[in-house]
C-alpha positions, 0 to 999 in steps of 0.5 A: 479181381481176376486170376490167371494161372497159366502153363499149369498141370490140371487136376480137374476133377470134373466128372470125366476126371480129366488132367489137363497136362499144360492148360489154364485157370481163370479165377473171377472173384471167388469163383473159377470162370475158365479152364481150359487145355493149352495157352490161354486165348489171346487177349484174355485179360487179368489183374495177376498172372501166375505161370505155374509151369511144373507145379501143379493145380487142384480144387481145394480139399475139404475134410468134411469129418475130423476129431480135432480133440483126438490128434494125439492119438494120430499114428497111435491106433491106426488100422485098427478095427472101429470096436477094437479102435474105441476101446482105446480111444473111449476107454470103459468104465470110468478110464482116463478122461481129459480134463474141459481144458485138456480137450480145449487144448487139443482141440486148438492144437487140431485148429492150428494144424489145419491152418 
């Protein structure tokens, strides 16, 4: 299956950081073979074409760190310092601590989110 995406704003990331303001992407399969500034060349050919004209083209975003089970204290502790922060997050001396099915609840809750 082959992919182009066309008369898209780039957001590379590449190591020059380039954004490419109307440019194309060519997918193959799972993997990008082609970026490039402008129209794409004559005669490339794909299965799909997508103009995405006024939209605009990133890598996926990987959030490589999450407490899935903590999502009810998203906005609640913000901007707090870490030792400050797990006071309230991991109370001391026996505090409040969710029930097995309490976390696993929650921690289908941070899943669906994600999705």
């Amino acid at each position: 299956m082959r992919l182009l995406i066309r008369d898209a704003t780039l957001l590379t990331l590449d190591a020059r950081d380039r954004i490419i303001a109307e440019g194309y992407l060519l997918v193959e399969g799972e993997r990008i073979a082609l970026v490039g500034e402008g129209p794409p060349p004559p005669g490339l050919a794909a299965d799909r074409i997508l103009d995405c004209r006024d939209r605009l083209v990133l890598p996926g975003l990987v959030n490589c760190h999450l407490h899935s089970h903590e999502n009810f204290n998203r906005g609640r502790l913000d901007n707090l310092p870490h030792n400050v922060w797990m006071l309230y997050a991991r109370p001391p001396l026996g505090g409040a601590t969710p029930s097995p099915e309490e976390v696993y609840l929650r921690t289908m809750l941070g899943c669906l989110e994600m999705l």
